[in-house]
C-alpha positions as CSV (number, residue, x, y, z in Angstrom):
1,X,-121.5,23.7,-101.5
2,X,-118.1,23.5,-100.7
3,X,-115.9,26.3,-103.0
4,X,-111.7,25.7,-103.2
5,X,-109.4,28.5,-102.5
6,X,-109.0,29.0,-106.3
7,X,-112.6,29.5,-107.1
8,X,-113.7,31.6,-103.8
9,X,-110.5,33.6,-105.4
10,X,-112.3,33.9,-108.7
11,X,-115.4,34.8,-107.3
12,X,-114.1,37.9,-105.5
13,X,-112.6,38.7,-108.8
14,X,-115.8,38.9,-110.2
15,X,-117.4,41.3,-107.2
16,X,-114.6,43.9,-108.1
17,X,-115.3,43.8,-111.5
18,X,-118.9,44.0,-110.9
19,X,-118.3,47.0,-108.6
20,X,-116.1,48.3,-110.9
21,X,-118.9,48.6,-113.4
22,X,-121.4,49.8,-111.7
23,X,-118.7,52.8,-110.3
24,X,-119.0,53.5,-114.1
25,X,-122.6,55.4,-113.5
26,X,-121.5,57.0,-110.8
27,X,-120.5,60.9,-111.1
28,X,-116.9,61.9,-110.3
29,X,-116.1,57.8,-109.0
30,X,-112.8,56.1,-109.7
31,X,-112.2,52.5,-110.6
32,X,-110.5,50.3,-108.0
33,X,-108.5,48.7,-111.0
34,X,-106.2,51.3,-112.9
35,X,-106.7,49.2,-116.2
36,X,-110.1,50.2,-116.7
37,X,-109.6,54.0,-115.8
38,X,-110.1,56.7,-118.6
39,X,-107.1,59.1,-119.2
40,X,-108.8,62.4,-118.3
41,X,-112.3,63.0,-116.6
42,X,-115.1,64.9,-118.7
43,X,-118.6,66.2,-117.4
44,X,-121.9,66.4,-119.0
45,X,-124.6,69.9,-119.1
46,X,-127.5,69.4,-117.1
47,X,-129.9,71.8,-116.4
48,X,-129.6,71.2,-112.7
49,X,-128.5,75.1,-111.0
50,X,-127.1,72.6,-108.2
51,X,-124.8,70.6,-110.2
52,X,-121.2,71.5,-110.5
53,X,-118.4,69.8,-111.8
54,X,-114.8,70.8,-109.8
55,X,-111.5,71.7,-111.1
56,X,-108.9,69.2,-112.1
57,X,-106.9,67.8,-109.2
58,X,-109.7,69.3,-106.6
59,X,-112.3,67.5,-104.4
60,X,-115.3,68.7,-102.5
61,X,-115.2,68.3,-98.6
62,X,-117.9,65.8,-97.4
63,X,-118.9,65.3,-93.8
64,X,-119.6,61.4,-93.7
65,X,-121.0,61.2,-89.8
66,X,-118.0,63.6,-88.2
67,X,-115.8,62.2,-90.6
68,X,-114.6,64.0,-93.2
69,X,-114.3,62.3,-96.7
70,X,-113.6,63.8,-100.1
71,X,-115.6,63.5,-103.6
72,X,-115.9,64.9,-107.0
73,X,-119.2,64.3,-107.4
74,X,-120.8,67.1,-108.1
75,X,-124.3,65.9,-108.2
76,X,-125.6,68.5,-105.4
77,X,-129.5,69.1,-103.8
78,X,-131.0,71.1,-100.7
79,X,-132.5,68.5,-98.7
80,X,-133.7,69.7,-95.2
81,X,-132.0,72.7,-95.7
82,X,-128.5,71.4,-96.0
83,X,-126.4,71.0,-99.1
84,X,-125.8,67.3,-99.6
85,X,-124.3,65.2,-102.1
86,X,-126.1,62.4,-104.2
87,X,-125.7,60.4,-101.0
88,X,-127.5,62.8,-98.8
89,X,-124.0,63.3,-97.2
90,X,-123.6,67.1,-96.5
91,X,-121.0,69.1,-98.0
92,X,-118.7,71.5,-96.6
93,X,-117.9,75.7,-97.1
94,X,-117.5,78.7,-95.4
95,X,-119.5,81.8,-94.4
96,X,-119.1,84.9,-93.8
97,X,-119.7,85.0,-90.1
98,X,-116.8,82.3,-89.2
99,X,-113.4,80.7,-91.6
100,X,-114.0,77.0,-90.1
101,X,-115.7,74.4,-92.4
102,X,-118.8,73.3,-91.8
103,X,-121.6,72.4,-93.6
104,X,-123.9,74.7,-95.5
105,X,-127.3,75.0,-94.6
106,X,-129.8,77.5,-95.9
107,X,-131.4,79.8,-93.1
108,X,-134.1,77.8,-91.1
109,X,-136.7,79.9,-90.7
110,X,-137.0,80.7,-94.5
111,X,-136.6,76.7,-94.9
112,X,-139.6,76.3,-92.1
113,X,-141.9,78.7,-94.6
114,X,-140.9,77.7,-97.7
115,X,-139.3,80.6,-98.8
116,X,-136.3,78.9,-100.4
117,X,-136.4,79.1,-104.4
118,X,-133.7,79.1,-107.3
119,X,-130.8,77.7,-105.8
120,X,-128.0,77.7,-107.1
121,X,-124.2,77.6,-107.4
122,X,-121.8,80.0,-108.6
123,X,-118.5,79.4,-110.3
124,X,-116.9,80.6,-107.4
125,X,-118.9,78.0,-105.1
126,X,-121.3,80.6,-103.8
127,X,-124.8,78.7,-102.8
128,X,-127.8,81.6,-103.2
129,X,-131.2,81.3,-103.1
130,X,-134.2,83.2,-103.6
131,X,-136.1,84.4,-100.8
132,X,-139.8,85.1,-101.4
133,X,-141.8,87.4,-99.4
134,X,-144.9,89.1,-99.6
135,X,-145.0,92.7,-97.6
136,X,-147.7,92.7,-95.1
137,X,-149.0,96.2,-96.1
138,X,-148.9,96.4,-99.8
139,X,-149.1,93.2,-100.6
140,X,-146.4,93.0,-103.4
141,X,-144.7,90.2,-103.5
142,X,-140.6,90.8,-103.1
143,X,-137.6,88.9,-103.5
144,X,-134.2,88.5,-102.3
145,X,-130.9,87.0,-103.0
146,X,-129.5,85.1,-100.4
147,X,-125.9,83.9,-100.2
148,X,-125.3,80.9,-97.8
149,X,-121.8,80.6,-98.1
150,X,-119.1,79.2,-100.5
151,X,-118.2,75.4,-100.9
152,X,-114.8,74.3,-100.0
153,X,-112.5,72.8,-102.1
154,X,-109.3,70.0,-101.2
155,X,-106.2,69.0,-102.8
156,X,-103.7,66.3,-102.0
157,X,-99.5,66.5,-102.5
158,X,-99.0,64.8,-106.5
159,X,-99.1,62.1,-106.8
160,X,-101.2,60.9,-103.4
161,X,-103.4,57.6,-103.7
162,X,-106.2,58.1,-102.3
163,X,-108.3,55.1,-100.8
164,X,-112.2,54.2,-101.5
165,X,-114.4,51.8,-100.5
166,X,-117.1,52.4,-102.9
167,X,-115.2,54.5,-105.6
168,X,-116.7,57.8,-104.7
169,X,-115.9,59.3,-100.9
170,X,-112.4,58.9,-100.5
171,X,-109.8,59.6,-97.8
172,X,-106.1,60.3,-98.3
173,X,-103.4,58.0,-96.0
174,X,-102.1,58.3,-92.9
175,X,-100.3,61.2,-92.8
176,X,-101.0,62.8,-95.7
177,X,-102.9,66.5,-95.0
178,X,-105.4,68.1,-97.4
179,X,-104.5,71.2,-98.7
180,X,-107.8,73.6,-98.2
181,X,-109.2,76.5,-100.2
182,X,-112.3,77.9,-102.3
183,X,-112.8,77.5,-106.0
184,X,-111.7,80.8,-107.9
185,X,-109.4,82.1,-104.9
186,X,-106.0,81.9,-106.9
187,X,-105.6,78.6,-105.6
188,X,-108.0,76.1,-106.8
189,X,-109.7,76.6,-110.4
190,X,-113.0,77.7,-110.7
191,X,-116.0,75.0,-110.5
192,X,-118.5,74.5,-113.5
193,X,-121.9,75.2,-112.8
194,X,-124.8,73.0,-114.5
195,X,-122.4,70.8,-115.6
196,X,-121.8,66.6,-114.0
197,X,-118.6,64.8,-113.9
198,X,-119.1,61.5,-115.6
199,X,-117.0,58.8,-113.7
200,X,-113.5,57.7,-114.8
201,X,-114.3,54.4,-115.4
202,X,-114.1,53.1,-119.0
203,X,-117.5,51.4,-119.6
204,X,-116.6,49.0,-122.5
205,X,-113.3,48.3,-120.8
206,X,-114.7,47.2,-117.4
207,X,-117.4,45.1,-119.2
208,X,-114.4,43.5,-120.8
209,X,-112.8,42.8,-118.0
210,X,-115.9,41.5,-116.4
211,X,-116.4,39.0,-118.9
212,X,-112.6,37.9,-118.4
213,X,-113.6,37.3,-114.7
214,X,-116.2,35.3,-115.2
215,X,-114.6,33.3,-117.9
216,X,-111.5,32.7,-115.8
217,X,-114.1,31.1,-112.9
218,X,-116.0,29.2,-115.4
219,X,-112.8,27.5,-116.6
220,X,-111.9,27.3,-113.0
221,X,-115.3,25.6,-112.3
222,X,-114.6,23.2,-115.6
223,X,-111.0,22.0,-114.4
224,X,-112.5,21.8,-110.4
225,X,-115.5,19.0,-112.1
226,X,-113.1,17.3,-114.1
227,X,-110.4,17.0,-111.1
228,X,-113.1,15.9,-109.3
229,X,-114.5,13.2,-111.9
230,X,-111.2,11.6,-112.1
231,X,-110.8,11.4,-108.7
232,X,-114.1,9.2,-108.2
233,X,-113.0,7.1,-111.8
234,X,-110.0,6.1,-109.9
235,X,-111.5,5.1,-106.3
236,X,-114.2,3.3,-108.2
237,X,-110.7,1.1,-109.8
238,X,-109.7,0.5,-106.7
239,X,-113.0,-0.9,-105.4
C-alpha cells in the first residue's frame, strides 16, 4: 500500500519512540529524545561480583570490532576469558606489564583448565579472580588471587553530545578527544561494585509519548481516508 510523506513521517515517529522505550530496560542507555530523559541516573544492588556502576560524567572504554565506543553499562561477564559488556563487546584497561588499553583477558592457560573462580571487580576497577590448584605432592588444594588489570575509564569536555545509534555505545564527534584515566586515580571517581545503572530513560514518560505517536498517525490515517473519500464522491459527480 501506498503511504504519503505525512504518514511514512508518523511512522518513523513511532520507531523512535518505540526504541526509545525499549532503551528504557537497558543499563546505563540514553534516550534519543531529551523529553523523556530522567534528571540524574541511579543504579540498582545486584549480587553480581561483575557488575559495576561508573562514576558520574565517566564511561567505560569498549572495543566494538577495532573501534573504540564508549558505555556506562556496567552489566560485565568473563566470556572466553575476556571481560565483555552485556553485548559480548570487550571492555578496555590496563596491566601492569604495558600503559596502552587493551582489553582484559584472564590468563589462558588457567582459562583452558578451568581454574578461573570468584571474579570480581574492585572499586578501583581491579578485575581478580581465584585461581584453584591442587599441589601435585600433598594434595591440598590451594588458592590464589589473581589481578588481571584495571578497567579504564573516559570523559568528554562539558557539555559534549555524544552520538548513539542504539542508546548504549556511543562515540563523541569529530574532533572531540576522550579524556582517559582509571576509576579512584584522583581523576575519575571511584566505580560501584555489585551495583547496575538503570537507564535514563523515563519509563512512564516514553510510554506517554508513545501513545502520542501513534495517536498522531492514527489521526493522520483518519484525515488521509476521509481526503481520499471525498476525492472519489466528487469524480463519481462528475461521471
Amino acid at each position: 500500500m501506498f503511504l504519503s510523506s505525512s504518514l511514512s513521517v508518523a511512522l518513523d515517529r513511532i520507531a523512535e519512540r518505540v526504541a526509545d522505550v525499549r532503551r528504557a530496560y537497558t543499563p546505563g542507555a540514553v534516550p534519543a529524545h531529551d523529553d523523556v530523559a530522567t534528571a540524574s541516573a541511579t543504579s540498582t544492588f545486584t549480587l553480581d561480583p561483575l557488575a559495576v556502576a561508573p562514576p558520574e560524567g565517566a564511561y567505560f572504554v569498549v572495543d566494538e570490532q577495532g573501534r573504540r565506543v564508549y558505555s556506562r553499562d556496567g552489566s560485565l561477564s568473563l566470556r572466553d576469558g575476556a571481560l565483555v559488556d552485556s553485548g559480548g563487546r570487550p571492555i578496555c584497561g590496563v596491566t601492569s606489564r604495558d600503559t596502552g588499553l587493551h582489553e582484559l583477558r584472564v590468563d589462558p592457560v588457567d582459562e583452558a583448565l578451568g581454574r578461573v573462580s570468584d571474579a570480581a571487580i574492585q572499586k578501583d576497577g581491579t578485575l581478580v579472580y581465584r585461581r584453584a590448584t591442587v599441589d601435585p605432592r600433598s594434595g591440598n588444594r590451594e588458592a590464589q588471587r589473581i589481578v588481571v588489570g584495571r578497567i579504564a575509564l573516559a570523559r568528554f569536555p562539558a557539555g559534549t553530545r555524544l552520538e548513539s545509534s542504539d542508546g548504549s555505545h556511543m562515540v563523541p564527534p569529530d574532533g572531540t578527544s576522550a579524556q582517559f584515566g582509571l576509576p579512584s586515580d584522583g581523576k575519575f571517581g571511584a566505580l560501584a561494585p555489585m551495583q547496575r545503572e538503570r537507564s535514563r530513560v523515563d519509563v512512564d514518560e516514553s510510554l506517554a509519548r508513545l501513545t502520542d505517536a501513534y495517536l498522531a498517525f492514527q489521526a493522520l490515517q483518519a484525515a488521509e481516508a476521509a481526503k481520499g473519500h471525498l476525492g472519489k464522491t466528487a469524480m463519481d459527480l462528475l461521471k
